[in-house]
N, C-alpha and C positions, 0 to 999 in steps of 0.2 A: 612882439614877444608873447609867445603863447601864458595859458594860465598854469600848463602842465610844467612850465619852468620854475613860476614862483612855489607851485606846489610841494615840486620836489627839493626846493632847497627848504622850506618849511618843514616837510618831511625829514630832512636831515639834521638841519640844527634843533628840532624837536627828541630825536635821537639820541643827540649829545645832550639832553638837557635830562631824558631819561636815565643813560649811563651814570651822569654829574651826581644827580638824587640817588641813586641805588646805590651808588658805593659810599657816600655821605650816611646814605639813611643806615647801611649795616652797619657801619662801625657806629655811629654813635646809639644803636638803638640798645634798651634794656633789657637785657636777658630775663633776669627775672620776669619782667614784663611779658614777654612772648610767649616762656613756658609758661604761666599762667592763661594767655590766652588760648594758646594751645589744649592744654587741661580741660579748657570749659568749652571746648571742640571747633576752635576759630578753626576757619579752612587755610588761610591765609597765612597764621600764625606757624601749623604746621608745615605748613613746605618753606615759611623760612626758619625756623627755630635747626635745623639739623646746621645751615650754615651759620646760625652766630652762638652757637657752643660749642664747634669745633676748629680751633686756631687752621689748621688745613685746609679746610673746609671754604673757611670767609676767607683765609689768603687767594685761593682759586676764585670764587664769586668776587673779589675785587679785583682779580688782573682780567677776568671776565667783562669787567665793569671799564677798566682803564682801556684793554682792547678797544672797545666800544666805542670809547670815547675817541680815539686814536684812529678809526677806519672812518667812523660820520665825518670827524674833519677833513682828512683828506679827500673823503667822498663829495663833500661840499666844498671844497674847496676847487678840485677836479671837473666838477659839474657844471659849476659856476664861470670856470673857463673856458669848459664848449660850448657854454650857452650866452650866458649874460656880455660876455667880452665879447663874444663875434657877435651879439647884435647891440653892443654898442659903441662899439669902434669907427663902423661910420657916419654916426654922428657925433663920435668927439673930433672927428675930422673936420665933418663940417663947420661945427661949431668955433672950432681952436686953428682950424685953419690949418692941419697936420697933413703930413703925406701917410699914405696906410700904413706902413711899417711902425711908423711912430703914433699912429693915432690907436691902436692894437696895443701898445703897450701903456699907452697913458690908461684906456678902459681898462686894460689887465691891473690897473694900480689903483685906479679906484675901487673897482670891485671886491680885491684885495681887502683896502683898508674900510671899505663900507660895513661887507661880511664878517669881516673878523671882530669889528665893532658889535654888532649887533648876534653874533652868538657869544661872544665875553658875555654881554649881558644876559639874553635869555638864555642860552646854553650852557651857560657858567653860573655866573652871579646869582643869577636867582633861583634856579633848583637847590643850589647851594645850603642860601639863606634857608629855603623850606626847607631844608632837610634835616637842618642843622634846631630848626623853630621844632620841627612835629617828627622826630627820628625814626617812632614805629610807625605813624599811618606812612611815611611815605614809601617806607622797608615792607611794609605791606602789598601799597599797589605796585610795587617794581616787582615785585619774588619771581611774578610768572613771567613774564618776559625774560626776567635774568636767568632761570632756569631754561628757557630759550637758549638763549644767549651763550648758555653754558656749554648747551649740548652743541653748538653751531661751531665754539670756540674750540673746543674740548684739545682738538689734533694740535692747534696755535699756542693753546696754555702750557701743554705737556712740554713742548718746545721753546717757551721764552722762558720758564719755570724754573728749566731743565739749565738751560745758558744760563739765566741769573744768577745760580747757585754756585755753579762752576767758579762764574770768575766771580762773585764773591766771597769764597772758601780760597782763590787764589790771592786774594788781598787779605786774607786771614779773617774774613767777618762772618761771623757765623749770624745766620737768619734768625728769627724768632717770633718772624707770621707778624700779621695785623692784629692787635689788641683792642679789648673795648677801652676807650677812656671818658670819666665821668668826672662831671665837675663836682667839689664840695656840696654843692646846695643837692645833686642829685643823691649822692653819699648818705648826706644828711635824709631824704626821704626813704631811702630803705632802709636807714637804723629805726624810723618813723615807724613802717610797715614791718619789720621783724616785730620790734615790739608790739604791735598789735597784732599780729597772727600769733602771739604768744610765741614765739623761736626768743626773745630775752626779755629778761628781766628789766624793772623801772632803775634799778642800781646798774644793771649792763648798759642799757641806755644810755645814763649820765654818763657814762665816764668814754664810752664810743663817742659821745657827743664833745666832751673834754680832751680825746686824743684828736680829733675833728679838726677842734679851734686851733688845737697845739700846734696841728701839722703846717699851720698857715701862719704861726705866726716868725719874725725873721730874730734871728740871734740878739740883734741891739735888745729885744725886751726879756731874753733870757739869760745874758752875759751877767757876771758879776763885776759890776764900773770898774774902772783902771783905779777910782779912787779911792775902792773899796780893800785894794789888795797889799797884800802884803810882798813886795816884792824887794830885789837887790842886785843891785851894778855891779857887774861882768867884772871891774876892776877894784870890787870891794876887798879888803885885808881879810886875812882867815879869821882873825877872833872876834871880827864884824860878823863875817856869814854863820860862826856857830852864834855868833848873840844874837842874831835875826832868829836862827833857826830854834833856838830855845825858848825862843818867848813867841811863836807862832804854836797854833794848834792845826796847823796843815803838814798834811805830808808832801809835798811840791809847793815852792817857790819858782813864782816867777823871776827869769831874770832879763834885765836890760843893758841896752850899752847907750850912751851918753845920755840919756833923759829915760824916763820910764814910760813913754809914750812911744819906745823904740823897743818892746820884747821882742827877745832873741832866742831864748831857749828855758827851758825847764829847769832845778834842781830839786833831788829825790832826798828825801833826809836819808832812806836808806844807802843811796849810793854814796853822798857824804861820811858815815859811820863806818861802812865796808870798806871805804879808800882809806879812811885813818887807820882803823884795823889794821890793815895789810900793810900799808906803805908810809902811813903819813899824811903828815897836812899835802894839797894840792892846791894848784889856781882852781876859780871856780868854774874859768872857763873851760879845763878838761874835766870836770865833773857833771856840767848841766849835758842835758839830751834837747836838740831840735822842737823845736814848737811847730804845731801846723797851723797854719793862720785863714782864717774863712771871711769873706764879706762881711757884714754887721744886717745887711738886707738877705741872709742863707735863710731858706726857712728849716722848721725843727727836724722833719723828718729828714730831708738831706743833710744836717748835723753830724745824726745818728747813724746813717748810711757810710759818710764821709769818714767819721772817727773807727768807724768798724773796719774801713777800708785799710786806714792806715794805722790800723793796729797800737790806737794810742788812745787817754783817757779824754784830754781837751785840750783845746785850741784857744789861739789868742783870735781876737773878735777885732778888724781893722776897718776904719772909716775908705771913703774913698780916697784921700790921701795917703793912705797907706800907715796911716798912725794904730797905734793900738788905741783901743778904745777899752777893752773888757777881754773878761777869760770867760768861756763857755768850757762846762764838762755835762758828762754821760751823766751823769746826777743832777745837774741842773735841768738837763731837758725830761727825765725820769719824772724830778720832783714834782714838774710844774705840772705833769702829766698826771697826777695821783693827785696831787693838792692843788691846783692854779692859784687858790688864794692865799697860799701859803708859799713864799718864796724862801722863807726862813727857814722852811726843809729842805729845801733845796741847795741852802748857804752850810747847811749842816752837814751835808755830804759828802762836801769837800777834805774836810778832814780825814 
């Protein structure tokens, strides 16, 4: 077996390991970051900064990227059974004692699981990890090959871009491109560096810093306990639920059915007052409205996403058994967001 054999599969899963990091490296790299090197006349920085400030832009350099990665394997996988399996075929023959037919397909299955072994690792795994470790330098050394890559793909992109879309507008999913995603701690370093470039203030800071913490933390520590509440049984008497209702200073009452660790729905003092108005006493169970009920592990900003969604003030907070544990509202997560150390604005709200 020549050297030109091992070459060219080194050459190919080297390939993949290039494609792996480049589309790693663009998404997670930092925009800010680039256009600032750019600015200060990186060469590098400007031939990649066009693609990761334009959602279009880095959708095409990553299906550039996934091509890439998709023709090396086949290529080495292709390569590898004109070459490597027909020169070791006869001697798994010899070896295993096989007639050709069958000794051709045992080398085609180790090769198989040898290769495929060892580009997971370097052609996956590990450009991966670096990419994912150092996002711009390695968005850096990729750009010019992927600008290659781009122009080489260009007729293949238009093409599988052009189908993705189709059938998926025909499943009803509308696209919305590759996005940068950064973790908290990165967050946290450009509220760092605004503040020191002077773009905010030491008070804008703290409280960027304070919606930061909020957004991570999960509902159990911003609910108000089940034992905190004031609430009343779906099968209470009418002159119970006005006596509830006038010695509370809430405008909604939680209600339950059999134990209070069972919320069921809501009641509005106002919808109580309007039904006697009109009509007269009611049960209370056609007077309360549906509760939404979220995990106790939701973190804050999907709360507030969640509540907007469904066009309601708060939610009952449920363990993993599905018990109530606490009532979260839009006030509570507001509060903690303005005060953290003040939850008694937040209990204030309620009202």
């Amino acid at each position: 077996m020549t050297a030109g054999v091992w070459i060219g599969i080194a050459v190919l899963i080297l390939f993949n390991a290039l494609y792996v990091a480049a589309e790693f490296g663009a998404v997670g790299v930092r925009r800010s970051r680039v256009r600032r090197m750019a600015e200060d006349g990186h060469r590098g920085a400007r031939r990649l900064l066009p693609y990761v400030e334009d959602t279009d832009s880095l959708d095409h350099y990553v299906g550039a990227s996934q091509i890439g990665i998709t023709v090396s394997s086949l290529g080495l996988g292709a390569f590898a059974q004109a070459t490597l399996t027909i020169a070791l075929a006869p001697a798994a023959g010899r070896w295993l004692d096989l007639d050709p037919e069958t000794a051709l397909a045992a080398a085609s299955l180790a090769v198989l699981l040898v290769l495929t072994s060892v580009q997971l690792i370097v052609g996956e795994l590990v450009p991966k990890a670096i990419a994912l470790q150092y996002p711009t330098q390695t968005a850096l050394v990729t750009v010019r090959p992927m600008q290659w890559s781009l122009w080489i793909f260009r007729p293949l992109l238009t093409l599988l871009n052009g189908s993705a879309t189709l059938i998926s507008r025909a499943f009803g999913v509308v696209g919305h491109g590759h996005r940068h995603l950064h973790s908290p701690e990165e967050i946290d370093l450009l509220i760092a560096e605004s503040r020191d470039g002077g773009l905010l203030e030491p008070e804008e800071q703290q409280r960027l810093h304070r919606a930061l913490r909020l957004s991570l933390k999960p509902a159990r520590d911003l609910m108000v306990p089940l034992a905190r509440l004031t609430t009343l049984d779906v099968e209470a008497a009418w002159d119970d639920v006005v006596a509830t209702v006038a010695a509370s200073p809430f405008s909604r009452i939680p209600v339950y059915r059999d134990s209070p660790d069972q919320l069921i729905g809501t009641l509005r003092v106002k919808d109580l007052v309007e039904r006697y108005v009109a009509k007269g006493r009611a049960p209370l169970a056609e007077l309360m409205r549906p509760v939404v009920r979220i995990p106790e592990d939701l973190a804050a900003d999907r709360i507030i996403q969640l509540l907007r969604e469904r066009r309601t003030h708060q939610a009952v907070v449920v363990d993993v058994a599905d018990r109530s544990v606490g009532l979260v509202t839009i006030q509570d997560v507001l509060g903690a967001m303005l005060d953290a150390d003040a939850p008694a604005a937040a209990e204030a709200g309620r009202a």
